[in-house]
N, C-alpha and C positions, 0 to 999 in steps of 0.2 A: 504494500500500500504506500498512499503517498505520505509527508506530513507536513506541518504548519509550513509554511512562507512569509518569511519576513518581506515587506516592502517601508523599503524609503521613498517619502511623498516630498515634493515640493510644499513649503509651507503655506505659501501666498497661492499658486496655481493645481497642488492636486496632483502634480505631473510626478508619476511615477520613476523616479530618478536612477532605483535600480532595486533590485531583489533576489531572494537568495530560498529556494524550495529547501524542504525536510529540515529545517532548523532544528526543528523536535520532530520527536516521529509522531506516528498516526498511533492515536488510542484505540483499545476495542472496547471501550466502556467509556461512560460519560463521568468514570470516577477521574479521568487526568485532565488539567485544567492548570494554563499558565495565569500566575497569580501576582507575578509584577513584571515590569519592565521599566529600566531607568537607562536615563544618559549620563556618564559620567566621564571626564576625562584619567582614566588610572594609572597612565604613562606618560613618560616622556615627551612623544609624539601629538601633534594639535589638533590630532582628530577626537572626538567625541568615543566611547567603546558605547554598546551597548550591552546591558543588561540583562538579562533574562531569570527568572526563578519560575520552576514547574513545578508538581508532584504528579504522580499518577500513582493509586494504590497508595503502599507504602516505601516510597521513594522522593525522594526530594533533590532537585538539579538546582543548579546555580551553573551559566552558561553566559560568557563574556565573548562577543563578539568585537574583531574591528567597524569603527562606526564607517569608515568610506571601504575598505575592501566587503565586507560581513563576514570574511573570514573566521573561525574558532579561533579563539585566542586560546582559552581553555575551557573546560567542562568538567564538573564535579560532580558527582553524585553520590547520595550521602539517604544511610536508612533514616526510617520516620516521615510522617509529612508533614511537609513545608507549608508554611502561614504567609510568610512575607520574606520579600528579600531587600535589601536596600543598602548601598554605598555611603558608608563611614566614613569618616577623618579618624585617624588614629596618631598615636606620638613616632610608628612606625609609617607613617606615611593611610593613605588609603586603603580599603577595604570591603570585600562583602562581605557584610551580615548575612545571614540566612536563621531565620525563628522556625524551626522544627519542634520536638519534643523539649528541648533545649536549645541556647542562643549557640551558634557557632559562630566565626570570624575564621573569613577565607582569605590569603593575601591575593589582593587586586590583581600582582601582574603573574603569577603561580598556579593559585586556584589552592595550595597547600593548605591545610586547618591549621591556624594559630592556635587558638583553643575555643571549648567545646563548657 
């Protein structure tokens, strides 16, 4: 099967600027369901990353894309389901959060668990 597609819109026009199929896979159940999407910048580089946090079942992803390639930067996945995900400031620089069962802290440009 297929799964989700990301597209990037023009903000002002709609115009589909570019996109990227099976970002996530295809569910067979209406239990999996992407639950945030953020822009953040987590490197170096002056492009934007995107964001992504799923679950399906009991699984929980955190999925960091290049914001102009959509490239995988990296991809996590981690047991328990995911609530929310969202991009921290930390004294080590950036980060995703992901709220599972418990908070975890992923490093931004790695995807590694800081702690849990």
């Amino acid at each position: 099967g297929s799964g989700w597609t990301l597209s990037v819109l023009d903000a002002a026009t709609g115009e589909r600027l570019r996109s990227r199929a099976n970002v996530l896979p295809e569910w067979d159940s209406n239990i999996g369901i992407a639950i945030a999407i953020e822009l953040a910048n987590l490197d170096a580089d002056p492009q934007l990353e995107i964001v992504v946090g799923s679950r399906e079942r009991y699984e929980a992803t955190a999925l960091v894309l290049d914001g102009r390639t959509l490239e995988t930067q990296w991809q996590r996945t981690l047991g328990g389901l995911a609530w929310d995900v969202e991009v921290v400031q930390t004294a080590e620089g950036p980060a995703v959060a992901i709220a599972t069962e418990r908070a975890r802290l992923l490093d931004a440009i790695s995807g590694v668990e800081r702690w849990q």
